[in-house]
Every structure is written in C-alpha cells, then in structure tokens.
Wavefront OBJ file of the C-alpha trace (Angstrom):
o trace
v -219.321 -83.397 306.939
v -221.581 -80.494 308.118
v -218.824 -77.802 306.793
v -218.571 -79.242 303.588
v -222.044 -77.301 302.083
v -220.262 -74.211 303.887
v -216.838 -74.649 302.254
v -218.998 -75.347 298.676
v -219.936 -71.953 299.041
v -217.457 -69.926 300.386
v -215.484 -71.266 297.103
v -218.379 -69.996 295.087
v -218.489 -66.921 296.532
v -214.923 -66.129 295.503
v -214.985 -67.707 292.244
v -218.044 -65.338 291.341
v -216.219 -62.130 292.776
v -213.365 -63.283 290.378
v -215.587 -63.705 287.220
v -217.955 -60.306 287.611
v -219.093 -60.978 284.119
v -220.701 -64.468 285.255
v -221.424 -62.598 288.883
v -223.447 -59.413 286.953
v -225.292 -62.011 285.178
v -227.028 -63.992 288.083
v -227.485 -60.980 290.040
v -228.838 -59.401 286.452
v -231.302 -62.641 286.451
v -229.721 -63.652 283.348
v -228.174 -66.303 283.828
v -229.101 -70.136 284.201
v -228.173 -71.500 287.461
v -227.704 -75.086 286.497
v -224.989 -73.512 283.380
v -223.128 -71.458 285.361
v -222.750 -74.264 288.172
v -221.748 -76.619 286.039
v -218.792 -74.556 284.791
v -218.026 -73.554 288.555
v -217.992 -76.941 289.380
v -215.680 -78.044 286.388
v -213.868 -75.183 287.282
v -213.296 -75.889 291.070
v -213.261 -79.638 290.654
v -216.416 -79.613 292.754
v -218.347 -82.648 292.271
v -221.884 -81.116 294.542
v -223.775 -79.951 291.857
v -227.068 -79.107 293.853
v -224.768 -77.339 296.577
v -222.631 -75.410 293.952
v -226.576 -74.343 292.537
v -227.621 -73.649 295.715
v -224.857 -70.986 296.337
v -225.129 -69.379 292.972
v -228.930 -68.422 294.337
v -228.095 -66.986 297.378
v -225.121 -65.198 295.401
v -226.381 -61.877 295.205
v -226.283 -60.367 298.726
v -226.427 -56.859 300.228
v -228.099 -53.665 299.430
v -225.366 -51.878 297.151
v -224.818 -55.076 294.831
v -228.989 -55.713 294.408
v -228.691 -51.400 293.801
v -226.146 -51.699 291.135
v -227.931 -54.716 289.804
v -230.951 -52.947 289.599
v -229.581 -49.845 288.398
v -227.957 -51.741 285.398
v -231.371 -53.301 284.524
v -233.050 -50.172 284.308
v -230.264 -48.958 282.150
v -230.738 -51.804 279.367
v -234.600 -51.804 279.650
v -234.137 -48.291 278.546
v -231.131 -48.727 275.655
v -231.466 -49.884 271.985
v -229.195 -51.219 269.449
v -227.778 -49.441 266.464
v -225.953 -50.997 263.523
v -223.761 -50.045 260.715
v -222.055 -52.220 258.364
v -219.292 -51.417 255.592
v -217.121 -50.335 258.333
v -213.198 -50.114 258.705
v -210.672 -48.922 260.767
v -207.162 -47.405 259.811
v -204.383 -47.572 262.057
v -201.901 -45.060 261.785
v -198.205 -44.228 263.222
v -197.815 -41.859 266.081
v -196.342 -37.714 264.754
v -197.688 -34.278 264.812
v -197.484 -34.994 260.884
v -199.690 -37.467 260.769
v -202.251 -35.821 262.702
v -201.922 -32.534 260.048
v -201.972 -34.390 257.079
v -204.790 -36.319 258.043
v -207.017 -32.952 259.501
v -208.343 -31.821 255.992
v -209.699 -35.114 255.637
v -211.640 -35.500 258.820
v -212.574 -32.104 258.754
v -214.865 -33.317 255.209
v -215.764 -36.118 256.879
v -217.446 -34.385 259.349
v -219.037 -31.828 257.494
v -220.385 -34.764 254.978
v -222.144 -36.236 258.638
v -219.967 -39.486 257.621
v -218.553 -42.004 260.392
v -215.340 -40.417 261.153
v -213.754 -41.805 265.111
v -210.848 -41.296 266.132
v -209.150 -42.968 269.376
v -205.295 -42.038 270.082
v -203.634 -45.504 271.476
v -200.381 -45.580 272.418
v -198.346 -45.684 269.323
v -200.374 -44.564 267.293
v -204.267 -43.445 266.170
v -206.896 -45.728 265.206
v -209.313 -44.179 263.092
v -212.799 -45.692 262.363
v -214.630 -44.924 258.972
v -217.154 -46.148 256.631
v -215.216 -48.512 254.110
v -215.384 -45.631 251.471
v -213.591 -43.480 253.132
v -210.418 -45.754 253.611
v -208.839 -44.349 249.904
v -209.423 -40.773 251.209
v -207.370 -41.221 254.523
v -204.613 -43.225 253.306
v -203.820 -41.111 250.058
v -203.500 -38.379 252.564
v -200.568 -39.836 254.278
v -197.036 -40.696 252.920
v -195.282 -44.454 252.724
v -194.962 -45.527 255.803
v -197.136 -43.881 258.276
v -200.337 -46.411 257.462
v -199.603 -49.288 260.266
v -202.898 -51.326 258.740
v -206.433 -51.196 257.183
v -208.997 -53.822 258.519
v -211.981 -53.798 256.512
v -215.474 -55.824 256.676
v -216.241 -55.095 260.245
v -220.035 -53.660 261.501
v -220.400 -51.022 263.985
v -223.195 -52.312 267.247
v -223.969 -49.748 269.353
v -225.999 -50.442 272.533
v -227.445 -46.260 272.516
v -228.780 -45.969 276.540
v -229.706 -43.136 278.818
v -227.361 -40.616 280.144
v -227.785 -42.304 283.424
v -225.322 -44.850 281.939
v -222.368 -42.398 283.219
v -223.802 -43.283 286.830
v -223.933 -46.931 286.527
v -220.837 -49.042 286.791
v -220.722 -52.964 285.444
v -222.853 -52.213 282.001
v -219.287 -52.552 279.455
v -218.228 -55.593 281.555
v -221.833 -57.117 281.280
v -221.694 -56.446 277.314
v -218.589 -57.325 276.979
v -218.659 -60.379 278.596
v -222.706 -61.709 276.967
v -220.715 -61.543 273.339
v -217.316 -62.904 274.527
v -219.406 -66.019 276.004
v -220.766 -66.329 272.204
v -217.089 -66.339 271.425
v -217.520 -63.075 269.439
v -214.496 -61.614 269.253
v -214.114 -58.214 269.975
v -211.928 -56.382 267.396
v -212.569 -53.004 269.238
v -214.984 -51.381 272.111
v -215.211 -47.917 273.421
v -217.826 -46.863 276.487
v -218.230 -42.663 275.286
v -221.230 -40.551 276.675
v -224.552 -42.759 276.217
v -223.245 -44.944 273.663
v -221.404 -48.443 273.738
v -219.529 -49.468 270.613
v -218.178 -52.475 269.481
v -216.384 -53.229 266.412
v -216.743 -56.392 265.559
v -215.837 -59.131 261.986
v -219.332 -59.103 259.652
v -219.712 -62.284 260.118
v -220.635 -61.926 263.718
v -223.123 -59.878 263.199
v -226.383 -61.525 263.723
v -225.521 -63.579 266.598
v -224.245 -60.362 268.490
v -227.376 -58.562 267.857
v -229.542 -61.946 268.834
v -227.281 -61.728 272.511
v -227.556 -57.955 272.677
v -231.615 -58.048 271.825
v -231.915 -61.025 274.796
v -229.763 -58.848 277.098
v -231.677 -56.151 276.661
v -234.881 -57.145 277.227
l 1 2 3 4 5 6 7 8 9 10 11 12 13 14 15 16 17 18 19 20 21 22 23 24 25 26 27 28 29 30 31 32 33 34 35 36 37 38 39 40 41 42 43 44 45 46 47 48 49 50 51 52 53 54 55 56 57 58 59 60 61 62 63 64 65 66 67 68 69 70 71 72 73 74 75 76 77 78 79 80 81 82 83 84 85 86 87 88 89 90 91 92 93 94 95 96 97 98 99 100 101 102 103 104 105 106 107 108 109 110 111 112 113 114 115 116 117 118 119 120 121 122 123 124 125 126 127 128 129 130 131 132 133 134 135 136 137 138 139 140 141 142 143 144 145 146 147 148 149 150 151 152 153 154 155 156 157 158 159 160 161 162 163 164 165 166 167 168 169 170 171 172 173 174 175 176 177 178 179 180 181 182 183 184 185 186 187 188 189 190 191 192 193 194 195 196 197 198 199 200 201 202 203 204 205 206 207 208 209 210 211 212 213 214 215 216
C-alpha cells in the first residue's frame, strides 16, 4: 500500500509531460488544481483524488522548467491584445500564375496600409484580407484557381515583446487556453512579436475574456 501514492504520481507525471498545454498551465499558476485532477483522474481511471492533487503541486520541478515558466510569464505580463473584425481569408490554387495575377493586387493593398497576409501551404496560398477586399482578389484570378472564401472571421492578436523569439511554450499555452473554451481555431501563425489567430465572429468575446485572464 505504501507505493500506491508513488505510483499516483509517477502516472501524473507522465500524463502532464503528455498534455504540455495542461503542464504550462500549473507551472504558469493558472490552472486550478482540483480541475485539472479531476480530469487526470477521469482520465487515468484514478479514483485518489487528494493524491492525484497532491502530485499536480509538486508538478513543476527543476530549474530550466520554473525558467521557462517564468520566462513565459514575463512575456504575457508584457503583451496586449489586438482585434480586427470584418476579416476573411481566400484560399487559392498552387502556380506561378496565380501568384502574378494576384501581385498588382497586393501590391495596392499594401500601399493602401490594408490587411493583406499571405501564408504559402502546401497546395496552395491562403491569403488573409479585410472582407472588402475579397471582390478585388478574386476578380483578379480566372475560373478555377479560387479553392474557397471564408468570410465573418476576427483577427486576435496577442502583440508581446521581441523576447517572445527566446521563449518557447507561449503558442502552445495560447493555443491550448482557447481550445479548452472549445474555440475553434480556423487559423494561427507565431511571426516576429505577434500571435495571430483567426478565429469564427462569434467567438470573439469569449476568446478575448480567456486571452485578457491569461494575460494578466
């Protein structure tokens, strides 16, 4: 019976360093013990509440994780949000042609200081622009090479220090406070101090409300 508190943890222990969203957030001080053991021990089948607690607190352990815990706090006491609504993304086919027919276009964009992103997947280029700009972009291209337009999306940015570059775990810890809201994603890029996610209108406020606590 003595090894059982032992084996209680040691099954923590790895659950955590399988889940580093849930693992960033208790060494982050965000978390609530008593939640987060109660979906370890649902997930392990673990009936020891109090011992599954008990190893969530003494989770955190060694310099380099408390280091890169601290390092991310510092980081989001130091970042803001930024919004944008009326945004929309266009999704277009792979081809040199596409890319030429397309350059006038963001070449106005830019010069008009409107949202204009572009992020080459692989088959294809997703393009992200203010919902005015759609018409522009697709009468550009011929029949065919428009793959989809998904309109009514907002643009949250979490805007940080360029120390961000240094300090790994931040997009998993943002990622992961909105996907336990069950705010879904539609798309998220990590470039130079900024964090952007691209997400459906309606999910705006509660994102923001999750960011705001996070960030605090």
């Amino acid at each position: 019976m003595p090894d059982a508190p032992r084996s209680i943890a040691r099954q923590v222990r790895e659950y955590l360093d399988g889940q580093p969203v849930l693992a960033d957030a208790l060494r982050l001080g965000i978390a609530n013990h008593s939640a987060v053991a109660r979906r370890i021990s649902e997930a392990l089948g673990v009936n020891q509440t109090e011992a599954v607690i008990a190893a969530c607190r003494r989770y955190p352990k060694g310099r380099g994780e408390s280091a890169r815990a601290a390092g991310i706090q510092r980081v989001l006491r130091k970042s803001r949000i930024e919004t944008r609504t009326k945004v929309a993304t266009v999704t277009v086919s792979q081809g040199i042609d596409v890319l030429q027919r397309l350059g006038d276009v963001v070449e106005e964009l830019l010069d008009e200081n409107s949202l204009c992103r572009l992020i080459q997947v692989s088959r294809g280029t997703v393009i992200i622009v203010d919902e005015d700009s759609v018409p522009r972009l697709t009468r550009a291209l011929r029949e065919g090479q428009v793959v989809r337009v998904r309109k009514n999306l907002v643009e949250v940015a979490v805007a940080s220090p360029e120390s961000i570059e240094e300090t790994p775990g931040l997009l998993t810890l943002l990622t992961g406070v909105l996907s336990a809201q069950s705010i879904n994603i539609v798309e998220a890029l990590s470039c130079y101090t900024d964090t952007i996610f691209l997400l459906e209108r309606d999910d705006l406020n509660a994102a923001i409300s999750v960011l705001t606590k996070t960030l605090q």
